[in-house]
C-alpha positions as CSV (number, residue, x, y, z in Angstrom):
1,X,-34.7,-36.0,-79.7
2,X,-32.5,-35.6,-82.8
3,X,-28.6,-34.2,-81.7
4,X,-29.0,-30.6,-82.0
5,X,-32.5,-30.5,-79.7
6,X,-30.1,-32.6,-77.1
7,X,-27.4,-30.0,-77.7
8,X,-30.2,-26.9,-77.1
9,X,-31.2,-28.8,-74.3
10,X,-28.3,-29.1,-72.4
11,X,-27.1,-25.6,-73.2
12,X,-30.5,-24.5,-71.7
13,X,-29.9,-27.0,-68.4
14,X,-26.2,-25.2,-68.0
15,X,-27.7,-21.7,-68.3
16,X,-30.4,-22.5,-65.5
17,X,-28.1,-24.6,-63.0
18,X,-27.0,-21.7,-61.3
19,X,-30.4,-20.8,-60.4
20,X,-31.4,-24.8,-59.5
21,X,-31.4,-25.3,-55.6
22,X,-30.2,-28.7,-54.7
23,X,-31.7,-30.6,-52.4
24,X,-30.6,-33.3,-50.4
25,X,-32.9,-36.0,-49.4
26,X,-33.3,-36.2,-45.8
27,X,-35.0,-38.9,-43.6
28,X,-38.4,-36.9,-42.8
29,X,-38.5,-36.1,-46.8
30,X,-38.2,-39.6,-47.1
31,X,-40.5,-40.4,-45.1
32,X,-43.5,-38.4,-46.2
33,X,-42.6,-39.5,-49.5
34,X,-42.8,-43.3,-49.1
35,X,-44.8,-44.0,-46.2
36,X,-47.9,-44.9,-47.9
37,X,-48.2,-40.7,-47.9
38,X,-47.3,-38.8,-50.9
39,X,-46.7,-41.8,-53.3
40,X,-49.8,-43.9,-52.3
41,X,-52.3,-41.0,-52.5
42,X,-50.6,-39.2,-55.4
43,X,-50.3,-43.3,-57.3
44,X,-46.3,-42.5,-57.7
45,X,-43.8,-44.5,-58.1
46,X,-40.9,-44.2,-55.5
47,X,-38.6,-41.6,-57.0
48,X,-41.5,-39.0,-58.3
49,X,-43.0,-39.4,-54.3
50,X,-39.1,-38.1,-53.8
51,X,-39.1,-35.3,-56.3
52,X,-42.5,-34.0,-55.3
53,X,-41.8,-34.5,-51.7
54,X,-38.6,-32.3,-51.9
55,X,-40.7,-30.0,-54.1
56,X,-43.4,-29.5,-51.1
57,X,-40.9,-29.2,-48.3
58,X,-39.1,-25.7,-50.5
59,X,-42.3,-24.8,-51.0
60,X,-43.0,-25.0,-47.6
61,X,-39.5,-23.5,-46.1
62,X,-39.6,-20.4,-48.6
63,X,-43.2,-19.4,-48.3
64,X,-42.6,-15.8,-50.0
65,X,-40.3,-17.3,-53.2
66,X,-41.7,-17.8,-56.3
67,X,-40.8,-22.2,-56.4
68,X,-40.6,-23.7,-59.7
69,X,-41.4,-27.7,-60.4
70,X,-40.2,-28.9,-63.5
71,X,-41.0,-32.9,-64.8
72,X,-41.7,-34.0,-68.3
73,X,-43.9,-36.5,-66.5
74,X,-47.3,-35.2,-67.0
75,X,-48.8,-37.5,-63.6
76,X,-46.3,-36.2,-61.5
77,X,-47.1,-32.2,-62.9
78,X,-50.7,-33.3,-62.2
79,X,-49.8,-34.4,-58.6
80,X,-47.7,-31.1,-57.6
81,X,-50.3,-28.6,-58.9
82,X,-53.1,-30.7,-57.0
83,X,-50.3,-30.8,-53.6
84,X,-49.8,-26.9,-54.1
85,X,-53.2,-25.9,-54.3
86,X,-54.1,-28.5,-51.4
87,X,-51.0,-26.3,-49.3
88,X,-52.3,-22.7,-50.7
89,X,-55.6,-23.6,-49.3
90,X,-54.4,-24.7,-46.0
91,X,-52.0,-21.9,-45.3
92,X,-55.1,-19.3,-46.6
């Protein structure tokens, strides 16, 4: 990434943040993320079990609201479309 894409970049990540919902990680997050759940059947490492984990419990709390993930990791966007479409079929 050459100095001016960083530049756009980070001009785009200010624009958005006031639209970003941070989450904290809490224990039952953690849980379903690391305990052989999300990261062993998904074949993530520890953080991206996190990140989708978190992901899935928004998705989960705001049922009506349009929930954005967003990775450059194309795995871990592999494993949320396949976690969202598991959910949308279970809650159908």
């Amino acid at each position: 990434m050459t100095a001016t894409e960083h530049r756009k970049a980070r001009a785009g990540l200010d624009a958005d943040w006031p639209r970003v919902l941070a989450v904290d990680v809490t224990e039952p997050v953690a849980r379903r993320a690391g305990a052989g759940d999300l990261a062993e059947r998904q074949r993530l490492r520890g953080s991206d079990a996190l990140q989708l984990a978190t992901y899935l419990t928004v998705v989960r709390e705001f049922p009506g609201e349009r929930v954005r993930f967003s990775t450059g990791d194309l795995a871990l966007d592999g494993a949320a479309r396949r976690a969202v479409r598991s959910l949308s079929g279970r809650q159908a």
